[in-house]
CHARMM-style PDB file with segment names, atoms N, HN, CA, C and O in Angstrom:
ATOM      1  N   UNK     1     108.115 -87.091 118.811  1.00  0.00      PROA
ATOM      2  CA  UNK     1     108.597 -85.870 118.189  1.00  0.00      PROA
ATOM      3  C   UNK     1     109.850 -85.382 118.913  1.00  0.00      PROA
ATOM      4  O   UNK     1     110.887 -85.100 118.312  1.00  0.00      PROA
ATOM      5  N   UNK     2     109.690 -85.291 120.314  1.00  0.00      PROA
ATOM      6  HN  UNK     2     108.848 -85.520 120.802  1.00  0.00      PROA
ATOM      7  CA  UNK     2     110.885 -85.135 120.783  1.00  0.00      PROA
ATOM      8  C   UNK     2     112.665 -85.802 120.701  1.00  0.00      PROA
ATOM      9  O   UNK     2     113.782 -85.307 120.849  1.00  0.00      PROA
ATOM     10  N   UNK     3     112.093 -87.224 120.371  1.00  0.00      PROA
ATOM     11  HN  UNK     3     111.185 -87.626 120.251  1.00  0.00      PROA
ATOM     12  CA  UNK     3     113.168 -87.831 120.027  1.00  0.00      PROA
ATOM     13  C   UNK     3     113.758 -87.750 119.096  1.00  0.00      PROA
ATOM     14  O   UNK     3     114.979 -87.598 119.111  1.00  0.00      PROA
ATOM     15  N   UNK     4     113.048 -87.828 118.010  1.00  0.00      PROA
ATOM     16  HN  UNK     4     112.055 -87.951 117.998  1.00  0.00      PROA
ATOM     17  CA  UNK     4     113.333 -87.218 116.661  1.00  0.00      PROA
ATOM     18  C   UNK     4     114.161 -85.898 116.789  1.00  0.00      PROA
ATOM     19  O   UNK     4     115.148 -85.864 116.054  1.00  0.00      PROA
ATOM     20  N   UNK     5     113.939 -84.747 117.621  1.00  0.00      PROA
ATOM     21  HN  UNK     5     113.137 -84.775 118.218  1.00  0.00      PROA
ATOM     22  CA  UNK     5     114.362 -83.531 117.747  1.00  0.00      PROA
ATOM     23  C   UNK     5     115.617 -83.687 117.961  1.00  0.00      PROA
ATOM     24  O   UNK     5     116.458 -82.866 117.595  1.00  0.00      PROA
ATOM     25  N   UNK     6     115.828 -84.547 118.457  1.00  0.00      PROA
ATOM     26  HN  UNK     6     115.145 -85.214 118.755  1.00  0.00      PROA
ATOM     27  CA  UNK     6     116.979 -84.730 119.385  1.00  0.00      PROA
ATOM     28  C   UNK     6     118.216 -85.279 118.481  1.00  0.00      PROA
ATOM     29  O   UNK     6     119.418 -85.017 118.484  1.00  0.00      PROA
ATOM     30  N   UNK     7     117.374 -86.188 117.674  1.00  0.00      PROA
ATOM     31  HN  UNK     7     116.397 -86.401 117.671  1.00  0.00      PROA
ATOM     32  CA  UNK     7     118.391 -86.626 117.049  1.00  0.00      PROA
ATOM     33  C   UNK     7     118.637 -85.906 115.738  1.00  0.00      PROA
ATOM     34  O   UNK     7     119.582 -86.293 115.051  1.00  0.00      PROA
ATOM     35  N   UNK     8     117.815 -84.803 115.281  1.00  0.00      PROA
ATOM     36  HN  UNK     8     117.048 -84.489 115.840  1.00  0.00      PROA
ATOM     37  CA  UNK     8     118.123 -83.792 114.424  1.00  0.00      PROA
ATOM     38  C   UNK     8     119.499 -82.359 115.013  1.00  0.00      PROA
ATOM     39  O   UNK     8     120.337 -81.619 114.498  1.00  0.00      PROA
ATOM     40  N   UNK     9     118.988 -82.669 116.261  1.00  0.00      PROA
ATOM     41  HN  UNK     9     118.308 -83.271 116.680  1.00  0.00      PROA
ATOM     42  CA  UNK     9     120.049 -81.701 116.961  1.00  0.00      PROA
ATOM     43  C   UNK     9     121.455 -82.201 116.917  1.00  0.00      PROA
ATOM     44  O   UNK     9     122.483 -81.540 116.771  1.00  0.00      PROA
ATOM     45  N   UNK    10     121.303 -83.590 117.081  1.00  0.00      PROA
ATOM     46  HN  UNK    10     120.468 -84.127 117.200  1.00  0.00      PROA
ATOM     47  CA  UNK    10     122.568 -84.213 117.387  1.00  0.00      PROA
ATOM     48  C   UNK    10     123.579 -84.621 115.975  1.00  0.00      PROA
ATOM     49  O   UNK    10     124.790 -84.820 115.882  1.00  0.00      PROA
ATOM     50  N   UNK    11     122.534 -84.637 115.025  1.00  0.00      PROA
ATOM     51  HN  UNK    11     121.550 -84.476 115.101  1.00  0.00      PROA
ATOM     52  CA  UNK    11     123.771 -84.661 113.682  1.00  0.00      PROA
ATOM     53  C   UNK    11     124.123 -83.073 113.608  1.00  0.00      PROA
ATOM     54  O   UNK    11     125.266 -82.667 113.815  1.00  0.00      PROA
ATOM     55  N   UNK    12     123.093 -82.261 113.312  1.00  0.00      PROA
ATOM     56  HN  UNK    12     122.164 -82.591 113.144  1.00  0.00      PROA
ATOM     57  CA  UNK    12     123.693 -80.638 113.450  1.00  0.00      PROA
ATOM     58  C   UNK    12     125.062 -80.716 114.389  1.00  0.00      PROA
ATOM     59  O   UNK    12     126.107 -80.300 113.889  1.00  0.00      PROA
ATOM     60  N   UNK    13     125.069 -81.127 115.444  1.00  0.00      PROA
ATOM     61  HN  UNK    13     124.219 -81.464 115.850  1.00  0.00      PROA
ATOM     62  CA  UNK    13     126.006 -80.836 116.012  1.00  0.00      PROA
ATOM     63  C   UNK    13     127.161 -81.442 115.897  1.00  0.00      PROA
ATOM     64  O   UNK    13     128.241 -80.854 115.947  1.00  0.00      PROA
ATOM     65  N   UNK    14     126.961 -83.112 115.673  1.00  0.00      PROA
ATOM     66  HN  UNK    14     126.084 -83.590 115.632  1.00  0.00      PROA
ATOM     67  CA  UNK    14     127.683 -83.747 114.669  1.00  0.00      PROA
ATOM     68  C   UNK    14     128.329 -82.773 113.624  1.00  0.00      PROA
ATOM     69  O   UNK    14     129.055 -81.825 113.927  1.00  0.00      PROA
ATOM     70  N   UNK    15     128.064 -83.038 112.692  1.00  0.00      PROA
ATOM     71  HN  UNK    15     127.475 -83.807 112.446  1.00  0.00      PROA
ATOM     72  CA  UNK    15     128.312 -81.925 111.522  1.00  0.00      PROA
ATOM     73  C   UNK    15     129.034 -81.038 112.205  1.00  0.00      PROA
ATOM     74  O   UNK    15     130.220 -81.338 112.070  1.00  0.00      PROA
ATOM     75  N   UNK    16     128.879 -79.935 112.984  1.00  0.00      PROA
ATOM     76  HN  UNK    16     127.916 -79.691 113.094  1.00  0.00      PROA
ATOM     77  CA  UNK    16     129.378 -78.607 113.572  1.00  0.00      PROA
ATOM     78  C   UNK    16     131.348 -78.733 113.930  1.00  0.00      PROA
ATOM     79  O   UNK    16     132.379 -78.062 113.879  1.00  0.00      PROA
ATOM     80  N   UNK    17     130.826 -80.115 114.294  1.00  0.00      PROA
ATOM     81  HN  UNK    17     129.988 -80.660 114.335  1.00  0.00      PROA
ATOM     82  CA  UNK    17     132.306 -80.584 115.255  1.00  0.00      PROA
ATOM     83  C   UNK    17     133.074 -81.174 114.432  1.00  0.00      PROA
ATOM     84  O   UNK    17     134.290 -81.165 114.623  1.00  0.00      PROA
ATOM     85  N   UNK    18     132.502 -81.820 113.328  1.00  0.00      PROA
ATOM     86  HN  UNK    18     131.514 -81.828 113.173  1.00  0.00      PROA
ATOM     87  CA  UNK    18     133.095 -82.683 112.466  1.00  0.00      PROA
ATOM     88  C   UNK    18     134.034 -82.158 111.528  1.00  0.00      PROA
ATOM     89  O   UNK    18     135.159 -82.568 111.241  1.00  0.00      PROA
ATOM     90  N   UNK    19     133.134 -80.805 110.931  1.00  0.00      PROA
ATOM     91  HN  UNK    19     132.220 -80.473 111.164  1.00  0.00      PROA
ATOM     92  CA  UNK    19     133.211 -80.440 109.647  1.00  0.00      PROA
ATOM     93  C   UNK    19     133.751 -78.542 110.265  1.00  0.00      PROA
ATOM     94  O   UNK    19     134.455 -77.855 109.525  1.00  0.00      PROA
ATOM     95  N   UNK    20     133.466 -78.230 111.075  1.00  0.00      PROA
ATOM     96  HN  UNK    20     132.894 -78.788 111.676  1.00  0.00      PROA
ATOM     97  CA  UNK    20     133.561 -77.160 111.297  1.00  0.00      PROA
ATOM     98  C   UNK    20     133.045 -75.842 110.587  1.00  0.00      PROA
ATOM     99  O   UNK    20     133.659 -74.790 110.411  1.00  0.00      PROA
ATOM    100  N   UNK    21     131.756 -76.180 110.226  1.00  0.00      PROA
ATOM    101  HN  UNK    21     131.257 -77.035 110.369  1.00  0.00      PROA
ATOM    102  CA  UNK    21     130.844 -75.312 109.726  1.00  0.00      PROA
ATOM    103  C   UNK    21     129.136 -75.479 110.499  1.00  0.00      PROA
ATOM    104  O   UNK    21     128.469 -76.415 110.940  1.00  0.00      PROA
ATOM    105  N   UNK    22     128.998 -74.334 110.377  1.00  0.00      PROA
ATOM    106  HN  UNK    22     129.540 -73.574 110.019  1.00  0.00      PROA
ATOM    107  CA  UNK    22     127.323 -74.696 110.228  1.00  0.00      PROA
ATOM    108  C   UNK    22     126.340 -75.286 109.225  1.00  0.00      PROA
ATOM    109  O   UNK    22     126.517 -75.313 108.008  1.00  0.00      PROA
ATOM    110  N   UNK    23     125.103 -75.834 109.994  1.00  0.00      PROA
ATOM    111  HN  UNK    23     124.959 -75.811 110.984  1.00  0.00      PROA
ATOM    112  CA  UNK    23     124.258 -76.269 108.969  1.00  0.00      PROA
ATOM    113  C   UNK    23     123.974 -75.828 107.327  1.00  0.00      PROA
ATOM    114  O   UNK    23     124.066 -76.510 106.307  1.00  0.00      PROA
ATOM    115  N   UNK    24     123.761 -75.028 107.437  1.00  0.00      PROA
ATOM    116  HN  UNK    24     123.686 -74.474 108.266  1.00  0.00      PROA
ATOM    117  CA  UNK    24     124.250 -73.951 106.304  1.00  0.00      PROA
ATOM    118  C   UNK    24     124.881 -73.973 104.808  1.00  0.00      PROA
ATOM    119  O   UNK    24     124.475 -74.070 103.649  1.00  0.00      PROA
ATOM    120  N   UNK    25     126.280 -73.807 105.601  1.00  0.00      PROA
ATOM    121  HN  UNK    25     126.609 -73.729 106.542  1.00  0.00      PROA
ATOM    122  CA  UNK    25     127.246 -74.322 105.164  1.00  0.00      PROA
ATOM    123  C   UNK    25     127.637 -75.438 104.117  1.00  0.00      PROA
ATOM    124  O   UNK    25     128.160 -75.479 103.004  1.00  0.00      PROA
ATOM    125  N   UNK    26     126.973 -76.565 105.297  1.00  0.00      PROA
ATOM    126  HN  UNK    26     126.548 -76.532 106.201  1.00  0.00      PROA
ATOM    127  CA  UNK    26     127.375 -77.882 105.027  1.00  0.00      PROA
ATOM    128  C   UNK    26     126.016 -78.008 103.886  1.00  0.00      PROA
ATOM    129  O   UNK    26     126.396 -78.407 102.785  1.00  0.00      PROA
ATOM    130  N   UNK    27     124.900 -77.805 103.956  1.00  0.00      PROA
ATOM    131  HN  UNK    27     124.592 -77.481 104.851  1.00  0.00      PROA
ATOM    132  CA  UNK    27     123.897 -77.834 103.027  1.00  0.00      PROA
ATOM    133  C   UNK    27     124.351 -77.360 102.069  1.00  0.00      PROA
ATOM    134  O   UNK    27     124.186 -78.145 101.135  1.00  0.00      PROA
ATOM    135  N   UNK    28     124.924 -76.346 101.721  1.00  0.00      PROA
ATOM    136  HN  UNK    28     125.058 -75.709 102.479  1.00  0.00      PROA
ATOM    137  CA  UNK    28     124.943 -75.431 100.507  1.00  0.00      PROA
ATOM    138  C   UNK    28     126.342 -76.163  99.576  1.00  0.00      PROA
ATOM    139  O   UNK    28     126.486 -75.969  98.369  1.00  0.00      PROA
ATOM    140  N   UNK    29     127.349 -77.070 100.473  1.00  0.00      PROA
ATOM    141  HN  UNK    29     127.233 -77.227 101.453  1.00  0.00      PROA
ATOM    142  CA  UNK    29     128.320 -77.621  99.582  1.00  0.00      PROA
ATOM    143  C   UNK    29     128.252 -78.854  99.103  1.00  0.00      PROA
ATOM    144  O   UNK    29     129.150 -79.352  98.425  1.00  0.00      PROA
ATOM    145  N   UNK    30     126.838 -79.626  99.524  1.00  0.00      PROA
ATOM    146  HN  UNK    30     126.109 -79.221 100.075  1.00  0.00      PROA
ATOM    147  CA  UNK    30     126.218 -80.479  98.897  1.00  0.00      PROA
ATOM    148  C   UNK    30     125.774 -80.760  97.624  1.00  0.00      PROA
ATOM    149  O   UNK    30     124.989 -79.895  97.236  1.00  0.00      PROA
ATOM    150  N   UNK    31     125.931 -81.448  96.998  1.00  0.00      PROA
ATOM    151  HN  UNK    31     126.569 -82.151  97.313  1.00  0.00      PROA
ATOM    152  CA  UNK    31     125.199 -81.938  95.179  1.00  0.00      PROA
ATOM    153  C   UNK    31     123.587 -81.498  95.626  1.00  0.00      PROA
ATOM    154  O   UNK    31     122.973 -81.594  96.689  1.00  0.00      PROA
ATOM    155  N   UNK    32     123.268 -81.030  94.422  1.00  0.00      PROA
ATOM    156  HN  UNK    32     123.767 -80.952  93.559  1.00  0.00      PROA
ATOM    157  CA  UNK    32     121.461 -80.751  94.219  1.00  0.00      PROA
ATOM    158  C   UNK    32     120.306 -82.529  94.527  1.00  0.00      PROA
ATOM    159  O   UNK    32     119.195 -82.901  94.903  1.00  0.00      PROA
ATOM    160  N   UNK    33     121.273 -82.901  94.159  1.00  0.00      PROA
ATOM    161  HN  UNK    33     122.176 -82.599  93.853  1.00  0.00      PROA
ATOM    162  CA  UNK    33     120.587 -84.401  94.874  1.00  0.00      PROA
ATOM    163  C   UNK    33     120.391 -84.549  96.043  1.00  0.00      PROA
ATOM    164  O   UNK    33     119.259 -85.032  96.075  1.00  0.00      PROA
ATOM    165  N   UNK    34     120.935 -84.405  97.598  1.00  0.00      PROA
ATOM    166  HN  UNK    34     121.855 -84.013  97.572  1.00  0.00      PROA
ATOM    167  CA  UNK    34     120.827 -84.237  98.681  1.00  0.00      PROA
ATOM    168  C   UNK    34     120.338 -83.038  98.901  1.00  0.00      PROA
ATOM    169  O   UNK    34     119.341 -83.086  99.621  1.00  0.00      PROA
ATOM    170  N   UNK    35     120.761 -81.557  98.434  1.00  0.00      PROA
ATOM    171  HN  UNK    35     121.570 -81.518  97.849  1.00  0.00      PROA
ATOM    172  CA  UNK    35     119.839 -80.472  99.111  1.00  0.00      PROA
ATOM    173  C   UNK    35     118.535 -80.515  99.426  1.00  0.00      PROA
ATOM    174  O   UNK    35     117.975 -80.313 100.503  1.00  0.00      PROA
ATOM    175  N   UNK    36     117.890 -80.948  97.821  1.00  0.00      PROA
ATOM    176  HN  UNK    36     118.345 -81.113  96.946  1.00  0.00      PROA
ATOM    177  CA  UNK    36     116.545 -80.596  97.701  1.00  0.00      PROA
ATOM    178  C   UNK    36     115.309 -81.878  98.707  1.00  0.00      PROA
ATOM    179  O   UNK    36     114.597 -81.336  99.552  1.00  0.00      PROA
ATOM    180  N   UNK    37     115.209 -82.958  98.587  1.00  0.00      PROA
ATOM    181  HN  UNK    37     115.788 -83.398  97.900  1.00  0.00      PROA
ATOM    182  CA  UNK    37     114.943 -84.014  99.665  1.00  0.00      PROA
ATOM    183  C   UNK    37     115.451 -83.036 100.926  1.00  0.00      PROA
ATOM    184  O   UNK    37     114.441 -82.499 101.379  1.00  0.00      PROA
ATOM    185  N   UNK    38     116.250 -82.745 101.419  1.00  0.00      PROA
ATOM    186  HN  UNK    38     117.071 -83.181 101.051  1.00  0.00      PROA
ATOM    187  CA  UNK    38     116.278 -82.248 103.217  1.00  0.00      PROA
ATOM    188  C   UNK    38     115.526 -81.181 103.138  1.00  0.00      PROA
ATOM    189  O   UNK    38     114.827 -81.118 104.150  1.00  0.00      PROA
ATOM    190  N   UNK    39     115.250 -79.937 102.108  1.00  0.00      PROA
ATOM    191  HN  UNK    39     115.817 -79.989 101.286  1.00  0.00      PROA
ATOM    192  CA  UNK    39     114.745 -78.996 101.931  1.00  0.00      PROA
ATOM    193  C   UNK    39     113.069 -79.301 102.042  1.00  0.00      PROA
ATOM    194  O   UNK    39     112.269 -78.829 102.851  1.00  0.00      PROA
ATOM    195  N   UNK    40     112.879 -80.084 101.139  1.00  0.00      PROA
ATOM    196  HN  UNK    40     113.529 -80.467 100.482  1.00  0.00      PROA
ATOM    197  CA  UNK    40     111.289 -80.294 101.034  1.00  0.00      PROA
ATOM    198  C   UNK    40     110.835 -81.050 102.010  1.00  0.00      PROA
ATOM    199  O   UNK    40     109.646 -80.977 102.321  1.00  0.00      PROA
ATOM    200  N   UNK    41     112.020 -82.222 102.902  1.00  0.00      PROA
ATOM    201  HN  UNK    41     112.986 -82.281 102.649  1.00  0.00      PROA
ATOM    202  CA  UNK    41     111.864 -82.792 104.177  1.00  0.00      PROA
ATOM    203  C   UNK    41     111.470 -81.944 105.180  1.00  0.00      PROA
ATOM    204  O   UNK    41     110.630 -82.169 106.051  1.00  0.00      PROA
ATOM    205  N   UNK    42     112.150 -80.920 105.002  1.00  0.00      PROA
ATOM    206  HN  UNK    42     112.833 -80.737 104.295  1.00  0.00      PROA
ATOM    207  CA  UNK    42     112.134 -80.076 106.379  1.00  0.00      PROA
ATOM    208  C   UNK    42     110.723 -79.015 106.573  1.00  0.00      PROA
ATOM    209  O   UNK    42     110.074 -78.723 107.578  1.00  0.00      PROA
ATOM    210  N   UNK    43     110.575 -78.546 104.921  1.00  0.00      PROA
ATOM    211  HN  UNK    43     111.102 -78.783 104.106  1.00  0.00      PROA
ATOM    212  CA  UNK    43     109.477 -77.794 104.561  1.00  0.00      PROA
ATOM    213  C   UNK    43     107.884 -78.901 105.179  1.00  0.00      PROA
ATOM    214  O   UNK    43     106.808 -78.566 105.674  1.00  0.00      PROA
ATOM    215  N   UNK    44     108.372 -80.010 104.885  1.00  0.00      PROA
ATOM    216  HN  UNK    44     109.247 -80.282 104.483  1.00  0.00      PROA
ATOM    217  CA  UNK    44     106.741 -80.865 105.297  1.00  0.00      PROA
ATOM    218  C   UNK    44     106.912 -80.978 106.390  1.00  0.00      PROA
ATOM    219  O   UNK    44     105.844 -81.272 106.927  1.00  0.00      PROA
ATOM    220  N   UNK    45     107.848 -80.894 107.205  1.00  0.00      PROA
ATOM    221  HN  UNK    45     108.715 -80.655 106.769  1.00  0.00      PROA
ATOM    222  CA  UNK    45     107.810 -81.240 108.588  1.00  0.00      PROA
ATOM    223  C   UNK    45     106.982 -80.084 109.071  1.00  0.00      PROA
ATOM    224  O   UNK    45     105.890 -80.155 109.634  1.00  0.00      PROA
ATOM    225  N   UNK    46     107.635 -79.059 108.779  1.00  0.00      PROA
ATOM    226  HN  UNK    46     108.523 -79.001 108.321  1.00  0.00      PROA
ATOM    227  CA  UNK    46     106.762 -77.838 109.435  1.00  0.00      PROA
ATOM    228  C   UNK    46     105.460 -77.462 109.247  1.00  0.00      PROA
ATOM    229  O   UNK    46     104.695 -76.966 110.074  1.00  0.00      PROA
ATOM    230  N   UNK    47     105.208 -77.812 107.766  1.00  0.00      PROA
ATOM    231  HN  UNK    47     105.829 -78.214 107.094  1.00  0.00      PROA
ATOM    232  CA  UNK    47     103.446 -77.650 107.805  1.00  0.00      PROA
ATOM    233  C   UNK    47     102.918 -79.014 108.609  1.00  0.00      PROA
ATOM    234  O   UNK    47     102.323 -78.636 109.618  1.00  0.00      PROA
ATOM    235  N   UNK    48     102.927 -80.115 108.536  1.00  0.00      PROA
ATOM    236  HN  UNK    48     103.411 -80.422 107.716  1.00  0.00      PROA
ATOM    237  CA  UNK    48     102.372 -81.073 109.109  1.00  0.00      PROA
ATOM    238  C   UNK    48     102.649 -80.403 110.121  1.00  0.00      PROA
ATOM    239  O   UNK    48     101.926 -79.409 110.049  1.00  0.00      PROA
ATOM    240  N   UNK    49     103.465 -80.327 111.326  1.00  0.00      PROA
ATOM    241  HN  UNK    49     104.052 -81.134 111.384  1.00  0.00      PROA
ATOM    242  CA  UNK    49     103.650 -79.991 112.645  1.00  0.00      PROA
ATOM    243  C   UNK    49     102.929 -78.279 112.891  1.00  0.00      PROA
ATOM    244  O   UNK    49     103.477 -77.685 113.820  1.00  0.00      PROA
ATOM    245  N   UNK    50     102.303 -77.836 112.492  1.00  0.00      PROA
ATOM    246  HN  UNK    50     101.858 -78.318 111.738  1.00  0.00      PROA
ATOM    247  CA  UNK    50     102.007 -76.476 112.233  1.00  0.00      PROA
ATOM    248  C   UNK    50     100.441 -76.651 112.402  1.00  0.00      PROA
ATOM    249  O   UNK    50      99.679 -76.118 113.208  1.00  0.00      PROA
ATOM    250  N   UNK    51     100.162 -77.705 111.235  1.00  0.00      PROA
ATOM    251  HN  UNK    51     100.781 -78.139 110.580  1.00  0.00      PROA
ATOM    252  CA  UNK    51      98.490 -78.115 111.369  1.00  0.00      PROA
ATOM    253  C   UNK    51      98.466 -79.096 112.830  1.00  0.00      PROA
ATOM    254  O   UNK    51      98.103 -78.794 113.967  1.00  0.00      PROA
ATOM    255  N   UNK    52      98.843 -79.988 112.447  1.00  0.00      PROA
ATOM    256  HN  UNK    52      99.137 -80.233 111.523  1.00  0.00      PROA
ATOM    257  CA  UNK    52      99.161 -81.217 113.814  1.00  0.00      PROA
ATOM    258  C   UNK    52      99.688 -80.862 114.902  1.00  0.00      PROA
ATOM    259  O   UNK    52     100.183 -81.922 115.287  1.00  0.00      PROA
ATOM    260  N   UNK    53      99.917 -80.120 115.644  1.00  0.00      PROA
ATOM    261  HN  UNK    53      99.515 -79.260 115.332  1.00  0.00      PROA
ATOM    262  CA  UNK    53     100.717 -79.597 116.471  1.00  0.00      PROA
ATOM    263  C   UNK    53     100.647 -80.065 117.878  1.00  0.00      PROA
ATOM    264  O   UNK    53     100.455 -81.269 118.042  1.00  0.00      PROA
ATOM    265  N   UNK    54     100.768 -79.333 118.876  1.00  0.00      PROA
ATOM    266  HN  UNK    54     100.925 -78.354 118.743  1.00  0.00      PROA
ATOM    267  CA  UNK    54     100.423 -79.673 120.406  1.00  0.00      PROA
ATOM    268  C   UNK    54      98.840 -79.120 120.879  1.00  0.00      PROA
ATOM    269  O   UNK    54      98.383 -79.693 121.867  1.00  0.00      PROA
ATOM    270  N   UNK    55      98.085 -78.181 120.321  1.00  0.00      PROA
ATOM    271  HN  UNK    55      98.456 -77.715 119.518  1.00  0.00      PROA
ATOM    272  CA  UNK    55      97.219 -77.365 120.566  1.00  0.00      PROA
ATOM    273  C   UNK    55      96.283 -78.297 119.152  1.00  0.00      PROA
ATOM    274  O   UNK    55      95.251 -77.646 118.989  1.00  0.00      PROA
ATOM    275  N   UNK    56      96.291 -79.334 118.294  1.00  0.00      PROA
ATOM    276  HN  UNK    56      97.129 -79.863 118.426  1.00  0.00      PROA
ATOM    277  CA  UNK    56      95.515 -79.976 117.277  1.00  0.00      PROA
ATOM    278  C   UNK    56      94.712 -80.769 118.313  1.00  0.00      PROA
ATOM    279  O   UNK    56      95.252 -81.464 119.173  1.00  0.00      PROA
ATOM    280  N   UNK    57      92.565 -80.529 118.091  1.00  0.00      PROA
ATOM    281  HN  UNK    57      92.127 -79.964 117.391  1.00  0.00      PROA
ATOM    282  CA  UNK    57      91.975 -81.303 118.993  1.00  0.00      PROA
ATOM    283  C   UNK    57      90.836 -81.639 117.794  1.00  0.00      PROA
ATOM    284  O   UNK    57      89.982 -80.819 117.456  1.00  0.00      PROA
ATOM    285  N   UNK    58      90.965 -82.931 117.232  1.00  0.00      PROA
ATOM    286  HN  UNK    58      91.659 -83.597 117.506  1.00  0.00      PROA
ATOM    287  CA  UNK    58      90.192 -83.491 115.974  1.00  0.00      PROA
ATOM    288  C   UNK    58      88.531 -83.066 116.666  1.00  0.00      PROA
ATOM    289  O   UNK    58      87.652 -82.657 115.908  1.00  0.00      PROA
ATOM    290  N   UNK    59      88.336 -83.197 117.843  1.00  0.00      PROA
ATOM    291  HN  UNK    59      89.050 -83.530 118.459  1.00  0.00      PROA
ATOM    292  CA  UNK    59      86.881 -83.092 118.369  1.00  0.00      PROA
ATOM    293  C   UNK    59      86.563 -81.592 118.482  1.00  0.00      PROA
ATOM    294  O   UNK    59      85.404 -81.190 118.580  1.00  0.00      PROA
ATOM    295  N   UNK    60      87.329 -81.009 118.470  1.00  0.00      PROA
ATOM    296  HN  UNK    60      88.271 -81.335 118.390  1.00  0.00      PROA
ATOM    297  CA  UNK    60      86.243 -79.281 118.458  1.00  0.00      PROA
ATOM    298  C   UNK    60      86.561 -79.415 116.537  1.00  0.00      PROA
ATOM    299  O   UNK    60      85.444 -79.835 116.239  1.00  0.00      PROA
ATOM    300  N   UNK    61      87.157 -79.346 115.467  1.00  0.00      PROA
ATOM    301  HN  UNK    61      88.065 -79.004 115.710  1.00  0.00      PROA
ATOM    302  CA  UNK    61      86.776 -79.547 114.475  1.00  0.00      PROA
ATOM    303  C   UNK    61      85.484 -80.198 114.538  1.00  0.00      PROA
ATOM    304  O   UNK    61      84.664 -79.281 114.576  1.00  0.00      PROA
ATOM    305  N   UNK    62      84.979 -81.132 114.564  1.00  0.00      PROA
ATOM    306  HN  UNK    62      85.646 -81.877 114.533  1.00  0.00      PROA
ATOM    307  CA  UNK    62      84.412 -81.969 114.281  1.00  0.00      PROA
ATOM    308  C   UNK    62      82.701 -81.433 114.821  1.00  0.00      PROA
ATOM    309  O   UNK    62      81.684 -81.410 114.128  1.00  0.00      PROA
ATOM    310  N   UNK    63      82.835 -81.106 116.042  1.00  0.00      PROA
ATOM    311  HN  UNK    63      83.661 -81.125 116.605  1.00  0.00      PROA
ATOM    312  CA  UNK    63      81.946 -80.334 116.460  1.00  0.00      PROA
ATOM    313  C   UNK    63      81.755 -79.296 116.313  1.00  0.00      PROA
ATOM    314  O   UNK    63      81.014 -78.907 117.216  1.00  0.00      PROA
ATOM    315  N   UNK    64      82.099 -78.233 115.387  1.00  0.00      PROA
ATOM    316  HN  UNK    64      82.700 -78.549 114.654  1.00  0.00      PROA
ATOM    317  CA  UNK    64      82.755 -76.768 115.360  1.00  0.00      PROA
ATOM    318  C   UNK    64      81.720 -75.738 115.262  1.00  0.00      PROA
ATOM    319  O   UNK    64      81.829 -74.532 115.483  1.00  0.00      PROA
ATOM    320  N   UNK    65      80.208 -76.735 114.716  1.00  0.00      PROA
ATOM    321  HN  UNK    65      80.120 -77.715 114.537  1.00  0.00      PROA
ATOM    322  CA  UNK    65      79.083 -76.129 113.694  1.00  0.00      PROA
ATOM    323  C   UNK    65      77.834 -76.079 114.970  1.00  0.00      PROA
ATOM    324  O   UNK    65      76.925 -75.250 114.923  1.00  0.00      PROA
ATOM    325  N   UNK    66      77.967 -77.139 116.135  1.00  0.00      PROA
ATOM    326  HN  UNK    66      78.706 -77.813 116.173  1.00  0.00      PROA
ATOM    327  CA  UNK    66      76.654 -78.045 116.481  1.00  0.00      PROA
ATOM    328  C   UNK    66      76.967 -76.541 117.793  1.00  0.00      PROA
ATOM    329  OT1 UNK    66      76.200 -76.380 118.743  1.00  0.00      PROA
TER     330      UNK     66
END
C-alpha cells in the first residue's frame, strides 16, 4: 500500500510540475472517459481501505459471538 502511495504521489506531482496545475484541475480538463474510471478508482480504494484497513483483524469478527 505504501508503494502504491507513493507512486500516486509521484504522478500528482508529476502532473503539478508538468502541467502547472493541480490535481483538480488537470481532472476536470479531461474527456468524461478518463474522469469517471479515476473517480470510481479512487472511490473503491477508499471503501476497501476503510473496511480493510490497518486496525482489520478477520479473527475477532469471526469470534465476535463466542
Amino acid at each position: 500500500i505504501f508503494v502504491i502511495a507513493l507512486f500516486i504521489l509521484f504522478i500528482i506531482s508529476l502532473i503539478r510540475y508538468k502541467k502547472n496545475m493541480n490535481i483538480a484541475e488537470y481532472l476536470y480538463t479531461q474527456p468524461l472517459i478518463f474522469k469517471w474510471p479515476v473517480i470510481y478508482l479512487l472511490f473503491f480504494i477508499t471503501l476497501i481501505y476503510g473496511r480493510y484497513g490497518i486496525s482489520f483483524e478477520p479473527q475477532e469478527f469471526i469470534y465476535f459471538q463466542f
